[in-house]
C-alpha positions as CSV (number, residue, x, y, z in Angstrom):
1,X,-68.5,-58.5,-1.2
2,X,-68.5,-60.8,-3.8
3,X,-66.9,-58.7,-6.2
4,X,-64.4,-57.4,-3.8
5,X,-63.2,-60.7,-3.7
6,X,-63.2,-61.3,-7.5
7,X,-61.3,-58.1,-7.7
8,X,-58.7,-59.3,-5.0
9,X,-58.4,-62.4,-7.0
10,X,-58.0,-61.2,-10.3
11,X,-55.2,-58.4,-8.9
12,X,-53.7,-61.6,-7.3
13,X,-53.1,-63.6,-10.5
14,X,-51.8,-60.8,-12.4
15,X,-49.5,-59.8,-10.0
16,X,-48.3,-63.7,-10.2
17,X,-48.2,-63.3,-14.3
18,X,-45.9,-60.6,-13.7
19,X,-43.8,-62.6,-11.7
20,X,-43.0,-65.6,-14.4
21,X,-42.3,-62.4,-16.9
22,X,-39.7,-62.0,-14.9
23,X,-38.8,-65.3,-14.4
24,X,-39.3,-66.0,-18.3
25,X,-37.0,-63.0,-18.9
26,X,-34.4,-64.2,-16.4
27,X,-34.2,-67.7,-18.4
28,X,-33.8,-65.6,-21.5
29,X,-31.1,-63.8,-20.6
30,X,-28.8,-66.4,-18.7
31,X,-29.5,-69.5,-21.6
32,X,-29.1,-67.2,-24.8
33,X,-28.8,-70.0,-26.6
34,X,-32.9,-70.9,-26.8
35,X,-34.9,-68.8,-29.1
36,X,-37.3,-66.9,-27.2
37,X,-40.2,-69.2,-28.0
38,X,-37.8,-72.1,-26.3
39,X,-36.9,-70.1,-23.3
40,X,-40.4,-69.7,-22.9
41,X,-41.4,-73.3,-22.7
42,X,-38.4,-74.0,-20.6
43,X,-39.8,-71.4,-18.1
44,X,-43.3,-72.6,-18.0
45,X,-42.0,-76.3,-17.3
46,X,-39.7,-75.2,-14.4
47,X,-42.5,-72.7,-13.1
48,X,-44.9,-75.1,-13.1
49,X,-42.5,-78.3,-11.9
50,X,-41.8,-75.9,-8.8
51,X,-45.4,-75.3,-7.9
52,X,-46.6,-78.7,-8.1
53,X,-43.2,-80.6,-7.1
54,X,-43.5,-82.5,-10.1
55,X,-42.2,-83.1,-13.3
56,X,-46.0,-84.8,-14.8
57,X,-46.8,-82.9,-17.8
58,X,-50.7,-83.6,-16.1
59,X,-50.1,-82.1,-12.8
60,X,-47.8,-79.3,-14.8
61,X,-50.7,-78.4,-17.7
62,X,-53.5,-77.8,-15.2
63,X,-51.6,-75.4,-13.1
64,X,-50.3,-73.3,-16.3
65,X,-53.6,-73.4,-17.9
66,X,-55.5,-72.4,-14.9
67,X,-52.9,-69.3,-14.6
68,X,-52.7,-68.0,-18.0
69,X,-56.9,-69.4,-19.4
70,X,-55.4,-71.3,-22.1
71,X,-56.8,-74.8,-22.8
72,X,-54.9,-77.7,-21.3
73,X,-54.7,-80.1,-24.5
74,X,-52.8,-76.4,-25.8
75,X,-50.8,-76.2,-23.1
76,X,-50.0,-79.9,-22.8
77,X,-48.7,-79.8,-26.6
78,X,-45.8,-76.9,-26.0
79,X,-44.6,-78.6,-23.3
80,X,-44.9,-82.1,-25.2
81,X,-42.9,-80.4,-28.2
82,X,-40.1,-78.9,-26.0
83,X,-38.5,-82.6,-26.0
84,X,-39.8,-83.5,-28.9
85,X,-36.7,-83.5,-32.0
86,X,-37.5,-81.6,-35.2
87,X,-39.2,-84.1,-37.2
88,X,-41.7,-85.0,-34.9
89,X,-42.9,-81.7,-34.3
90,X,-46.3,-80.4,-36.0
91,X,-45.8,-77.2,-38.4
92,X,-43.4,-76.3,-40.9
93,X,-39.4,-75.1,-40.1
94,X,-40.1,-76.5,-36.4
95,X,-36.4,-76.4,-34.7
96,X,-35.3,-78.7,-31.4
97,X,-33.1,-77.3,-28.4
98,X,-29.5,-77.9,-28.7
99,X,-28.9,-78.7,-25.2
100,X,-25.2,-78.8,-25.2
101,X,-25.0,-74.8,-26.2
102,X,-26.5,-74.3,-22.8
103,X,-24.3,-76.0,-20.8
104,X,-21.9,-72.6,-20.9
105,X,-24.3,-70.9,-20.1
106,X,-25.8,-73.1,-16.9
107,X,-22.8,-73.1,-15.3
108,X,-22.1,-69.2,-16.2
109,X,-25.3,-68.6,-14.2
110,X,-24.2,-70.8,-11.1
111,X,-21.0,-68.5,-10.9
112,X,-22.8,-65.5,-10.8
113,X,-23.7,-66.5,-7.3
114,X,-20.9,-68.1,-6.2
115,X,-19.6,-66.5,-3.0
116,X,-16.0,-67.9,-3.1
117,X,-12.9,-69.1,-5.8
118,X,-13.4,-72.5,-4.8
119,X,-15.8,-74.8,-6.2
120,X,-16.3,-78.5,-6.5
121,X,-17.6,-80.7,-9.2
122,X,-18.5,-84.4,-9.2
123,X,-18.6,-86.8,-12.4
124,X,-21.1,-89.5,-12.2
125,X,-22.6,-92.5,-14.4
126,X,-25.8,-93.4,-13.8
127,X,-27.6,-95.9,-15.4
128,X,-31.5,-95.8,-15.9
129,X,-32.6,-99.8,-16.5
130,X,-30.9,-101.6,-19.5
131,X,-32.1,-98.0,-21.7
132,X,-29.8,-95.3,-21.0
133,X,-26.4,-94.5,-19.1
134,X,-26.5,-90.8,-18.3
135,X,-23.5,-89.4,-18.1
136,X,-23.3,-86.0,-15.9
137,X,-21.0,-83.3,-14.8
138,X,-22.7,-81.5,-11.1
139,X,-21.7,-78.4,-8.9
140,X,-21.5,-79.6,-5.6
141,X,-23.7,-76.7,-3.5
142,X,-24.9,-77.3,0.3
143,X,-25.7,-81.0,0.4
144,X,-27.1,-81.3,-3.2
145,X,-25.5,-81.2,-6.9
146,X,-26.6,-79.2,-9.9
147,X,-25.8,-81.2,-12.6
148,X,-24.2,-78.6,-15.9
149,X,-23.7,-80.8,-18.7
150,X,-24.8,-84.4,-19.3
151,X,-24.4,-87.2,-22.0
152,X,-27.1,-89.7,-22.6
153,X,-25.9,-93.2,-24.1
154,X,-27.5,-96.5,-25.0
155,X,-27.2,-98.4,-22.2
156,X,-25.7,-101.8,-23.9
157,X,-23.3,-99.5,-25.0
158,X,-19.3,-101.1,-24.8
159,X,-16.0,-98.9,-24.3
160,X,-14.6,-96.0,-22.5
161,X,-16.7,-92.9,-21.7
162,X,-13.6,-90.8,-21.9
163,X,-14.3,-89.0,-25.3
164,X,-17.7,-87.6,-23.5
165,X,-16.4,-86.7,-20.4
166,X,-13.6,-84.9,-22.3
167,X,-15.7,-83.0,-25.0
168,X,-18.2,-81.8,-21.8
169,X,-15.4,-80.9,-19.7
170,X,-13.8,-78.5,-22.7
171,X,-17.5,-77.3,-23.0
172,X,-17.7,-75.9,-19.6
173,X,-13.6,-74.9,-19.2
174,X,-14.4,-71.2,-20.2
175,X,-17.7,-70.6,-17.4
176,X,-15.4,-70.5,-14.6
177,X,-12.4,-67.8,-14.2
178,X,-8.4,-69.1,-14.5
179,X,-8.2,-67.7,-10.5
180,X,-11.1,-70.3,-9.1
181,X,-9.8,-73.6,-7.4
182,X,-11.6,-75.9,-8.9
183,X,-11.6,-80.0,-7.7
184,X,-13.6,-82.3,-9.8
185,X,-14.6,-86.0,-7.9
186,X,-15.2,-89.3,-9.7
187,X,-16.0,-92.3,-8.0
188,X,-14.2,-95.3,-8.7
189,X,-15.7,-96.7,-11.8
190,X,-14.2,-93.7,-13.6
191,X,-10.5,-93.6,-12.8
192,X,-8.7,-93.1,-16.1
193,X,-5.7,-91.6,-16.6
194,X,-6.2,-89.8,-19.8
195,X,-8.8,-88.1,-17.7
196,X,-6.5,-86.8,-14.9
197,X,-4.2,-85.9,-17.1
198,X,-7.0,-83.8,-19.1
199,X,-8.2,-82.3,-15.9
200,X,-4.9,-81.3,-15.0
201,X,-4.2,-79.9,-18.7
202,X,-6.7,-77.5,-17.8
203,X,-5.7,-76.1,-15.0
204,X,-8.2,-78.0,-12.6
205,X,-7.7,-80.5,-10.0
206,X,-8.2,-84.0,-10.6
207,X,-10.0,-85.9,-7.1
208,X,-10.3,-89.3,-8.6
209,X,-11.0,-92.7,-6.3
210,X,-9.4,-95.9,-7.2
211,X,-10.1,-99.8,-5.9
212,X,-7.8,-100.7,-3.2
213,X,-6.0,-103.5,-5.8
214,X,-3.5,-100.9,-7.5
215,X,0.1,-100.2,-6.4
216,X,1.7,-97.0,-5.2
217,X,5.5,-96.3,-5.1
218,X,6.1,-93.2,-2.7
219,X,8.8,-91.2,-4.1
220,X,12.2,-91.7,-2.9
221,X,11.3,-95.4,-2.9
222,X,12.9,-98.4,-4.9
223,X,9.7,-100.7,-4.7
224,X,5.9,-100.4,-5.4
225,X,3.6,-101.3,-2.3
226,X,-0.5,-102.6,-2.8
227,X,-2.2,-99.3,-2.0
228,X,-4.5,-100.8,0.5
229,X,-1.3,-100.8,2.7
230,X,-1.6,-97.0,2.8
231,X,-4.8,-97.4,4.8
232,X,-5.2,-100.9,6.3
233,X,-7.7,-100.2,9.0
234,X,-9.7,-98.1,10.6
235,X,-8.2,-94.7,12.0
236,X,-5.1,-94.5,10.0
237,X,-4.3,-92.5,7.0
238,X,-1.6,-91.4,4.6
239,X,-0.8,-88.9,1.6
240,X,2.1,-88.5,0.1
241,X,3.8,-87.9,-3.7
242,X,5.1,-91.0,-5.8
243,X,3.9,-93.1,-8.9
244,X,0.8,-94.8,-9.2
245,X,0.2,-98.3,-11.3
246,X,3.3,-100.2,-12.7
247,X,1.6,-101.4,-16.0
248,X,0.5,-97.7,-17.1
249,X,2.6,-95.3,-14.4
250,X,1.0,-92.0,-13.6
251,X,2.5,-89.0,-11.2
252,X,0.5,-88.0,-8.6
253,X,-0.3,-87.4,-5.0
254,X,-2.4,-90.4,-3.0
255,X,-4.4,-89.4,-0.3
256,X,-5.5,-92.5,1.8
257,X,-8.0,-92.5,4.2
258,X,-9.9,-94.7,6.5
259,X,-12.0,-92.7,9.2
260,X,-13.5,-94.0,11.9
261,X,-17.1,-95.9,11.2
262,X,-16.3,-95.9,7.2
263,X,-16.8,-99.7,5.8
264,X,-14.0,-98.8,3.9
265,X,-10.7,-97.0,3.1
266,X,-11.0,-94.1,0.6
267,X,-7.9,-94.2,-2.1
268,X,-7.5,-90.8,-3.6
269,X,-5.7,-89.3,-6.6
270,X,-5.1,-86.0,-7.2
271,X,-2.3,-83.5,-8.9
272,X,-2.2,-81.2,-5.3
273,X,0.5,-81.1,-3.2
274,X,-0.3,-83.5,-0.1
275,X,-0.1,-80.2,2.1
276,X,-3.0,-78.4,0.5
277,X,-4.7,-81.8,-0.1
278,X,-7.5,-83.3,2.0
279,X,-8.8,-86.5,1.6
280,X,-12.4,-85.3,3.4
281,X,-13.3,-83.2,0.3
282,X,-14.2,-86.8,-1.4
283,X,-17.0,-86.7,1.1
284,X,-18.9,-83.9,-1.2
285,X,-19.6,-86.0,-4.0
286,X,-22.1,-87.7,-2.1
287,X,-24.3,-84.8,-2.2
288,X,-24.9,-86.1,-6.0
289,X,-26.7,-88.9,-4.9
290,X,-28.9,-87.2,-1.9
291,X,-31.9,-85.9,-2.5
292,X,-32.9,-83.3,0.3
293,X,-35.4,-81.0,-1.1
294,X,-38.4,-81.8,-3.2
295,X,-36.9,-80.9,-6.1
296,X,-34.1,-83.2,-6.2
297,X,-36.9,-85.6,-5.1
298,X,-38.8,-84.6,-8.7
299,X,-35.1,-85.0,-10.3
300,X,-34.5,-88.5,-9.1
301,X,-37.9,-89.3,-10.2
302,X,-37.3,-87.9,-14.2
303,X,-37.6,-91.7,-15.3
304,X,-40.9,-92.0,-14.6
305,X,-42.1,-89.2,-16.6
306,X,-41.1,-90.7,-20.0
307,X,-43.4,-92.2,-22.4
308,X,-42.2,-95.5,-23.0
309,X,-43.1,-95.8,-26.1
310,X,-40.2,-93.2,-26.8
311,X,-38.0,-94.8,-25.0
312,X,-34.8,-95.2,-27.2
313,X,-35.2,-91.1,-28.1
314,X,-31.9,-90.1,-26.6
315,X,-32.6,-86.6,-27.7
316,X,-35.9,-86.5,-25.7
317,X,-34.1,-87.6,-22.8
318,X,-31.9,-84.6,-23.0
319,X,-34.3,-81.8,-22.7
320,X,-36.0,-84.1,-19.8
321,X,-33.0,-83.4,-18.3
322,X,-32.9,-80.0,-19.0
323,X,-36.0,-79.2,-17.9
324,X,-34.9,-80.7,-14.5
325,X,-31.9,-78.6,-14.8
326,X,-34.3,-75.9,-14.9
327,X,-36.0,-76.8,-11.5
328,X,-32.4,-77.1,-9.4
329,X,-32.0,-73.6,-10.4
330,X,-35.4,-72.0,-9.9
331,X,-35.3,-73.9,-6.1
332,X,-32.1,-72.3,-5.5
333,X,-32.2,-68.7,-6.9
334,X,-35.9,-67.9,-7.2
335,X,-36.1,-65.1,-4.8
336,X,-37.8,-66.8,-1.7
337,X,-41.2,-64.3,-1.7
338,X,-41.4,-65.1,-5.1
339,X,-41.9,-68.9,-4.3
340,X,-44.0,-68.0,-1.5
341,X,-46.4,-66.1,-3.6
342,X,-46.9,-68.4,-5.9
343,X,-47.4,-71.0,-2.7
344,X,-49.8,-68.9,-2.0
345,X,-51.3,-69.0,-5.5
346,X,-51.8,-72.7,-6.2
347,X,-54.0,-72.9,-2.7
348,X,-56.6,-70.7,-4.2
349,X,-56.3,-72.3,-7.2
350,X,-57.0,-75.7,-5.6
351,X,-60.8,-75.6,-5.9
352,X,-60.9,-75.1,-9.6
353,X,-59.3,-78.3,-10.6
354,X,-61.0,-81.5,-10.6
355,X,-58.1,-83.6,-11.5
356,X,-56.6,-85.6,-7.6
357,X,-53.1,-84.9,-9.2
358,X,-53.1,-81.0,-8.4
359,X,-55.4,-81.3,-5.5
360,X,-52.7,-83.2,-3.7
361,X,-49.7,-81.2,-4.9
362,X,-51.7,-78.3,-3.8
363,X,-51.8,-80.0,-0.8
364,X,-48.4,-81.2,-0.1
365,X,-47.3,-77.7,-0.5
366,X,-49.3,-76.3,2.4
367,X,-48.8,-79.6,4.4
């Protein structure tokens, strides 16, 4: 009986080896960028991350190296090294992951499956302690964002962040087809005009909040008005074309909006016509900063993962985030039996570990 059961067991784990080929190829093919030995390493994070809803390199090495018999300390080290820049690697003509070719490609992938010619993207800045502002583009999907290109800065940093934004923006212009509608949301610590008037250069839809202390003149009309006039309590709302700002004058629709139970009004700019325009659309960008499913859990928790001793590595930080990147998409495309057999997997695999870490991811997966 015993050996029935060993049999069962071993058919079981190749079957799930056969299933991170696949995935391992998948990666390969959509991020053509990576070499193969980096695509590989990029799939083993993600496919371990999605097992153990984690992104600890401990909880991560035990479940690879109990699926594939490698020794942890040599599993730990290829999934040190992916994050690791060139010099700091062990061996001889050791290369690093450009993660900015990939961004293309991520959001290449994300089309692939998109089921209509609309699509929405937010721009956020998010700062993590005095360390690092990240910078980060995000497709707005179902209640969540996927976040397609990022920028990580020194967080004393001074100036504008409008170089960045611009030189990620003409990164991922050519992923997404002339005929899509596409909006992109900042919130309003990101207004600039050089940036509308980028967005618009490229054919895309500026949807960009502003503080309620500008002015507004509707067109047709001799005097500017404070915008928060548009909106000036609850249950009341406007849009129309005109100029915004007297000191540095910009041409555009304001959508103003102040629903009921909202602390606040919303003051939109945008390039649309205010009769294809709707101010409710701003509501999406909150799905960047919700975290429903346990992945977006293990993304909002990518800070803790870092060693601190590396702490000023910017490059580090950007395959970190990659990696992450990795997870979103694996949560989201993975076919859904796939997930479920590996599910299935870690349970038996439970026993066999000593370290609490898996134990209790194995747990909270079944729980």
């Amino acid at each position: 009986m015993s050996s029935e059961n060993s049999i069962s067991e071993k058919e079981e784990k190749e079957h799930h080896i056969q299933e991170f080929n696949k995935w391992n190829a998948t990666i390969d093919e959509q991020l053509p960028k990576l070499s193969k030995p980096q695509a590989t390493v990029l799939a083993l994070w993600s496919f371990g991350i999605i097992i153990v809803r984690s992104c600890s390199i401990s909880a991560v090495k035990l479940i690879l190296a109990g699926l594939f018999d490698i020794k942890e300390n040599t599993i730990r080290q290829r999934l040190k090294e992916f994050y690791l820049d060139s010099n700091d690697k062990k061996g001889q003509k050791r290369t690093q992951v450009n993660v900015r070719e990939c961004f293309v490609f991520i959001l290449k992938w994300i089309i692939k499956h998109w089921k209509t010619k609309q699509i929405a993207l937010a721009m956020d800045a998010t700062t993590l302690g005095l360390s690092f502002t990240v910078l980060a583009i995000s497709v707005l999907y179902r209640g969540c964002s996927i976040p397609i290109a990022w920028t990580i800065t020194k967080g004393n940093e001074e100036g504008e962040w409008n170089k960045e934004w611009i030189d990620m923006l003409s990164l991922l212009r050519p992923a997404i087809p002339d005929d899509y509608a596409v909006i992109v949301a900042t919130d309003r610590g990101l207004y600039s005009p050089v940036l509308f008037r980028y967005i618009t250069k490229m054919k895309w839809h500026p949807f960009m909040r502003i503080n309620k202390g500008g002015t507004f003149r509707p067109k047709g009309h001799k005097d500017f008005r404070p915008i928060s006039s548009f909106a000036n309590q609850s249950k009341t709302h406007w849009q129309g074309i005109g100029t915004a700002f007297k000191s540095k004058p910009l041409d555009c629709t304001l959508l103003a909006y102040w629903e009921e139970g909202q602390d606040e009004a919303w003051f939109i700019l945008t390039d649309l016509p205010p009769d294809v325009s709707n101010a409710c659309w701003y509501g999406m960008r909150a799905w960047s900063m919700v975290s429903n499913t346990p992945s977006e859990k293990v993304w909002d928790g990518i800070g803790h993962v870092w060693n601190l001793q590396q702490e000023q590595n910017v490059y580090g930080w950007q395959c970190l985030w990659q990696r992450s990147i990795s997870l979103l998409l694996v949560e989201k495309w993975m076919p859904p039996f796939v997930k479920a057999h590996f599910h299935a997997f870690i349970v038996q695999l439970s026993p066999m570990l000593s370290n609490p870490i898996a134990r209790l991811a194995s747990f909270d997966l079944v729980g």
